[in-house]
Residue, then its C-alpha position, 0 to 999 in steps of 0.5 A: x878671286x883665289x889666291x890673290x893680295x891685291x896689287x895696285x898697279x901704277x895708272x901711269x903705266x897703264x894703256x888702255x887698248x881696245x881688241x876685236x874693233x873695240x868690243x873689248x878694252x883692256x888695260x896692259x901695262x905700258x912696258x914690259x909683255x903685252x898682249x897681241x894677236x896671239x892671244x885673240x887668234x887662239x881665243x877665236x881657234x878655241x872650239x867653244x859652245x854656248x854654256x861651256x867654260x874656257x881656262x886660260x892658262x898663264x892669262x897674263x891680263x885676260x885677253x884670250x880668255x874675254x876674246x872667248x867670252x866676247x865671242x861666244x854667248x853664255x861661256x865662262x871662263x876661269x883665267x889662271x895667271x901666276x902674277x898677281x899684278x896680272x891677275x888683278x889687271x885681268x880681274x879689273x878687265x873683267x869687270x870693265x867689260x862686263x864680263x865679271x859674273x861670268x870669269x873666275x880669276x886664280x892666281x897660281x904657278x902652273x908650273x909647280x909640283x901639285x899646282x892643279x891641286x892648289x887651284x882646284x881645277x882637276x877637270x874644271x874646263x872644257x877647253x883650254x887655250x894657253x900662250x906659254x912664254x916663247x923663249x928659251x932664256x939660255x938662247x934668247x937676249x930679253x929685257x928684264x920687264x919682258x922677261x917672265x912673260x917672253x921667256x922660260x926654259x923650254x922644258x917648264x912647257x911640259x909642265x903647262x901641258x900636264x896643267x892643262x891636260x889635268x884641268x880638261x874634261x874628257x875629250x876637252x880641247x887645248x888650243x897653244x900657240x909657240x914659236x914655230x921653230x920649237x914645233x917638235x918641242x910642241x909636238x913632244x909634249x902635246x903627244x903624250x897627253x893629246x890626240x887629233x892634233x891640228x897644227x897651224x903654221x902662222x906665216x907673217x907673209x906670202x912666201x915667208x917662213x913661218x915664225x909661229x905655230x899653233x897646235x890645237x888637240x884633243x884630251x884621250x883622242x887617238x886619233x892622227x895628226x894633221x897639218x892644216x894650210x898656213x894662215x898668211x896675215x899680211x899680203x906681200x906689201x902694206x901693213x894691213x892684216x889679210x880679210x879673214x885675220x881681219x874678220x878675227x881680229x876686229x869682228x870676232x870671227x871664229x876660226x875652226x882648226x877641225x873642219 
């Protein structure tokens, strides 16, 4: 695993949770950020093919990135997170899945001058997923064990674009999923480096807001934007995900964002 002293993480803060109805059990920490539906949705958007590889950028402990592989036969994955901690929990999350001969974990700032150099990753992926912290820290109110995985100025957003446009091969794919009030944010920085950008809006309920959105383009296209349906995930009463986030979440589904 490149770039990485390894840390052992205390048992006892541990849990570990099963994703896409137990096909895959992850240990995350018990406190502090902890992976959730983000992470499988925009692993299931990823347009990914057998014998192609997916990077997950800011990996935290890998749940994107093994959705992907659970999902899709014979993909590697290369999961790239700047915490060490995480980045051996992802590594052991690998190899507790049976995933290790088929995930590459490094361990680097994205977010630094010259960080795809260090990592050796200039053109290494197919396509790339990435769930960037949310929240701006000069607005937002977070704990201090969320606080390097929930927040970050909004600016350090283009630097996660330029990673990620700098890792993909041409025509390569970049699945992101944000808060949706920073959509033109999202669209600023997708515009600059992405084309045919589909942009999903993710609303908790029938006839409620959307609170996230997810923006999906393509390396070198020009082609236009478009503005998909919003995907609803609970009905307007009960705690029960929808069918199809259903079919996502426990079976593994994919769901494509370019029809």
């Amino acid at each position: 695993m490149k770039g990485l002293t390894a840390v052992v993480p205390d048992p006892t803060n541990l849990s570990a949770d099963d994703f896409l109805g137990g096909r895959l059990s992850i240990l995350q920490p018990r406190k502090g950020h902890r992976s959730g539906i983000e992470a499988v949705l925009i692993a299931a958007m990823a347009p990914l093919k057998p014998q192609q590889t997916v990077i997950d950028i800011g990996s935290g402990v890998g749940v994107a990135g093994l959705c992907a592989l659970a999902r899709v036969p014979e993909v590697k994955a290369i999961l790239v997170e700047a915490d060490p901690a995480a980045a051996g929990l992802a590594r052991d999350n690998a190899a507790r899945n049976g995933f290790s001969d088929r995930t590459e974990v490094v361990v680097g700032d994205i977010t630094a001058r010259g960080a795809i150099d260090r990592c050796g990753l200039i053109s290494a992926a197919d396509h790339a997923v990435a769930n960037p912290p949310f929240y701006d820290p000069a607005s937002s109110r977070i704990s201090p064990e969320k606080a390097a995985a929930h927040a970050a100025p909004d600016e350090t957003l283009d630097a996660w674009l330029r990673f990620a446009v700098a890792a993909l091969k041409p025509d390569g794919s970049l699945t992101l999923v944000h808060r949706a009030e920073a959509l033109e944010l999202v669209l600023a920085a997708f515009a600059r480096r992405f084309g045919a950008l589909a942009v999903l809006p993710v609303h908790p309920r029938p006839a409620m807001p959307a609170t996230r959105v997810i923006v999906q383009g393509r390396k070198g296209s020009r082609a236009p934007p478009s503005i998909l349906p919003g995907l609803v995930l609970h009905e307007v009463d009960g705690p029960g995900f929808r069918p199809q986030v259903e079919e996502i979440l426990r079976n593994g589904a994919a769901f494509e964002l370019n029809r």
